[in-house]
C-alpha positions as CSV (number, residue, x, y, z in Angstrom):
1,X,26.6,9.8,41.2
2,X,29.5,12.2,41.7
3,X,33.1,10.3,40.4
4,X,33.8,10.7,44.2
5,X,31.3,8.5,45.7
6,X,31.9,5.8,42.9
7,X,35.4,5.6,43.5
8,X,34.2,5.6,47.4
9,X,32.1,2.5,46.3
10,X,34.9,0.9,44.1
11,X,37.5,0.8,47.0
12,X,34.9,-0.6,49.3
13,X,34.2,-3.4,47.3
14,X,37.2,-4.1,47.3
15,X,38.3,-4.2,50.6
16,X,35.2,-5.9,51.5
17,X,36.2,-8.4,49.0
18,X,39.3,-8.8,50.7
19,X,38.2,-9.3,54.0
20,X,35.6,-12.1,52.8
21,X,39.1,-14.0,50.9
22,X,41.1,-13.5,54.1
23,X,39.2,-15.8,56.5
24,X,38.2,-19.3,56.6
25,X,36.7,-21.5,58.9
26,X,37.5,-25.2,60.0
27,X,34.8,-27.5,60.9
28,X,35.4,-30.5,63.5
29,X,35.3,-32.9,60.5
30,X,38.2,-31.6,58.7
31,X,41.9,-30.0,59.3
32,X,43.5,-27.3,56.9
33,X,46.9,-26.8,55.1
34,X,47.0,-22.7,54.0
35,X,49.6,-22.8,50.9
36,X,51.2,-19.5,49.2
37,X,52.3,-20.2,45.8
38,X,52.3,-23.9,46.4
39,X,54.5,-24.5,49.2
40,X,52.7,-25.3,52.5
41,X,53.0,-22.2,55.3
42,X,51.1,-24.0,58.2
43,X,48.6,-26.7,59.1
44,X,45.5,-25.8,61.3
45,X,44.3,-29.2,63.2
46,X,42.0,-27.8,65.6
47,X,38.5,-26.3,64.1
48,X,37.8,-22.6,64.8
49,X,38.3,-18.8,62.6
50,X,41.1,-18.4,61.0
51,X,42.7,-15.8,59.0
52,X,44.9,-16.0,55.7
53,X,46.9,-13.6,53.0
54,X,43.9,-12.9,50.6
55,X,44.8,-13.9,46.7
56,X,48.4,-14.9,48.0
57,X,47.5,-18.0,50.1
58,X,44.9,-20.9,49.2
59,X,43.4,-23.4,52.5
60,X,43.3,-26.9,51.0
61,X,40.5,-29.2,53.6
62,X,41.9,-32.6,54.6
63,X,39.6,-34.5,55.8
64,X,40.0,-35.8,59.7
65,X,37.1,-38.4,60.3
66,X,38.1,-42.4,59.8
67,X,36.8,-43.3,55.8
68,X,34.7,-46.4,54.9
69,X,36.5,-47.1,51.3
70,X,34.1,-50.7,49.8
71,X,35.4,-52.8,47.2
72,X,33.2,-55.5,45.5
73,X,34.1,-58.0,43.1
74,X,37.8,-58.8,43.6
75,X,39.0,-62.0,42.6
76,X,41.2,-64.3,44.0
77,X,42.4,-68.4,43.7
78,X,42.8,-70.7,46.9
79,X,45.5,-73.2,46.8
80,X,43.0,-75.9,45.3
81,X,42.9,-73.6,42.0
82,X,38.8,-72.7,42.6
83,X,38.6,-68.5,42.4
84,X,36.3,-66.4,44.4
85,X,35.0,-63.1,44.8
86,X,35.4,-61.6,47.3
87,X,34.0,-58.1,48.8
88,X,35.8,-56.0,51.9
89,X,35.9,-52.8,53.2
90,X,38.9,-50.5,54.0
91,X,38.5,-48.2,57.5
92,X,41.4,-45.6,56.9
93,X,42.8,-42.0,58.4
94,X,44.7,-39.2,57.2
95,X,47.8,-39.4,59.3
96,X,49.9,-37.0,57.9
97,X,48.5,-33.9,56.1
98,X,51.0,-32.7,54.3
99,X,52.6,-36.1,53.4
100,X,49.1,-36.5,51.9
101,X,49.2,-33.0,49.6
102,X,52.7,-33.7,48.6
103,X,51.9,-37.6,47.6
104,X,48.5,-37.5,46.4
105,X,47.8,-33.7,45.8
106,X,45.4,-34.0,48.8
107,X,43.2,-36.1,46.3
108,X,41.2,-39.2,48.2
109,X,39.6,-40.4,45.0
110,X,43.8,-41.0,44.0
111,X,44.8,-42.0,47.4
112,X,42.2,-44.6,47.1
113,X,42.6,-46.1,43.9
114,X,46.4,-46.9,45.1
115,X,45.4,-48.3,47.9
116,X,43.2,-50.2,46.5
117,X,45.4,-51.9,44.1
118,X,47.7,-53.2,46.8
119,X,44.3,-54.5,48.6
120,X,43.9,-56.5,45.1
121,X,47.6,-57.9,45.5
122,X,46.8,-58.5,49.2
123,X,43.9,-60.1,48.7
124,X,45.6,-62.6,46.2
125,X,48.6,-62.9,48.0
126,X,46.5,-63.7,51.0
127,X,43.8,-66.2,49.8
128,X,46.6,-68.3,47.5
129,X,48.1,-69.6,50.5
130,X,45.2,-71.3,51.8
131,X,41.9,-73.4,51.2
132,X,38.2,-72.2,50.9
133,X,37.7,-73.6,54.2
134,X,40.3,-71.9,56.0
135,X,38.7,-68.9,54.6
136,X,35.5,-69.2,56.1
137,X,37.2,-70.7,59.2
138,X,38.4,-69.0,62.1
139,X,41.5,-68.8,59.8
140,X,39.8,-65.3,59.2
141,X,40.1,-63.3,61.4
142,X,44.1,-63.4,60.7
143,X,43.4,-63.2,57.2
144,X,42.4,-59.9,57.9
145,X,45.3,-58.8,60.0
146,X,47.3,-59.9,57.2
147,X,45.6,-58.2,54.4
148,X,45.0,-54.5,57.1
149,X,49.2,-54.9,57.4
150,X,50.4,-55.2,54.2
151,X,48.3,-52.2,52.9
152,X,50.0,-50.2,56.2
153,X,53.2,-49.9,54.4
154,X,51.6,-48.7,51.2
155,X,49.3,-46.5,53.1
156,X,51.8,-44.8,55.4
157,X,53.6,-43.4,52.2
158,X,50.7,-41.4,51.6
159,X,50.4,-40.3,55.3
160,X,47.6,-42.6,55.4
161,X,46.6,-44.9,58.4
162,X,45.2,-48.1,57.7
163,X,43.0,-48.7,60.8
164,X,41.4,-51.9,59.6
165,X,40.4,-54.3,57.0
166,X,37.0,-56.7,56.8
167,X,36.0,-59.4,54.3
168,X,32.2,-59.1,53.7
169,X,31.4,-62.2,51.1
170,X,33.6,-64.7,49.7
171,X,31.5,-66.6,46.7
172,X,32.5,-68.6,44.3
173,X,32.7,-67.2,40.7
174,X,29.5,-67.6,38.5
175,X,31.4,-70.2,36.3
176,X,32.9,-72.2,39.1
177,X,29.6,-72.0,40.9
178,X,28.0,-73.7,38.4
179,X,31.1,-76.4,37.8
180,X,30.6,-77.4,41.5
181,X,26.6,-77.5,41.3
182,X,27.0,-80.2,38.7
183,X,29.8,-81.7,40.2
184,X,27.7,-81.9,42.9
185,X,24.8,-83.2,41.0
186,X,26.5,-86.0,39.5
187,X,28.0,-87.2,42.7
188,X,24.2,-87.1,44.4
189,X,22.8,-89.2,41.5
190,X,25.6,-91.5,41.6
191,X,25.2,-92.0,45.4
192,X,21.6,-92.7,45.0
193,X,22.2,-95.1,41.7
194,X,24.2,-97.3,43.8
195,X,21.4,-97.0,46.9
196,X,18.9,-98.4,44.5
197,X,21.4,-100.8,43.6
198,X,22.1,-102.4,46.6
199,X,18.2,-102.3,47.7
200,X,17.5,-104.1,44.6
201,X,20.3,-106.9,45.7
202,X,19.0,-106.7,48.7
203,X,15.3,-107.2,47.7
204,X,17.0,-109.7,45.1
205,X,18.2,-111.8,48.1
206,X,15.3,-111.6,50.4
207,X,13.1,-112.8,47.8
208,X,15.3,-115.6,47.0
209,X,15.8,-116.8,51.1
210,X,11.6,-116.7,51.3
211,X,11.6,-118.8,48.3
């Protein structure tokens, strides 16, 4: 091959190469920040081709459908002092794109592991002013409410919105479980010891009026 034709074939690598880094594509599920050198240049909400500064700018995807976030296992105490576990789910939104790159780094796995340890304070905050019944109760449903706003403020700071917040199980603790099945126990057998004892006064008495 002539030193022609494989310089021919260098450069149109290379600007094939270049037109392949200058577009992008966003699909309805997600929205797009294009950055240059780190600062943030524009945001891109609607899906569609776009085009960008090859090498110079970088498109960072921000996801734009509501997220399902589960958490098992947390633990709380009601006002009696019993504690529970409790499992919920956290429905939540990217509000804000580039509040969201500049708080988090655009990283959910981050964003969700703060928000998550103000759903463990919320949880807490929210069970230890009431009983196990009120939990279980209609009381709930505000429960809820309480727990979905005080994760809002949290949230927001993050350019996250916190569309809602459901309790799945509430179960006592293995250890408690187990301290309120023999609690229970005890009180059935003592309930039927004193049965038997008053059919065997009363069996005592009938005897003694038919003698």
């Amino acid at each position: 091959m002539s030193p022609f034709k494989t310089i021919g074939a260098i450069v149109l690598i290379a600007v094939l190469g270049l037109a392949y880094m200058s577009y992008f594509i966003v699909d309805e599920r997600h929205r797009a920040l294009v950055v240059r050198f780190g600062e943030i240049q524009r945001m891109v909400d609607k899906p569609g081709l776009y085009f960008k500064l090859p090498i110079a700018e970088e498109v960072v995807p921000i996801e734009d459908r509501i997220m399902l976030w589960e958490s098992f296992d947390k633990r709380v105490q009601v006002v009696d002092g019993r504690r529970y576990l409790v499992d919920a789910f956290t429905l939540a939104r990217i509000s804000d794109s580039e509040r969201f790159r500049q708080t988090v780094g655009a990283d959910l796995r981050l964003a969700k592991t703060r928000i998550e340890t103000r759903l463990d304070a919320a949880l807490r905050q929210t069970y230890g002013r009431r009983t196990f019944d009120s939990a279980l109760s209609k009381d709930r449903d505000v429960m809820m409410k309480e727990i979905r706003d005080q994760l809002r403020g949290e949230a927001a700071s993050l350019g996250i919105d916190i569309v809602d917040v459901r309790i799945r199980r509430t179960d006592l603790m293995p250890d408690v479980l187990d301290d309120t099945y023999n609690r229970m126990n005890s009180e059935r057998k003592a309930e039927a010891a004193d049965l038997r004892s008053k059919g065997e006064a009363t069996k005592t008495r009938m005897n003694a009026e038919t003698d």
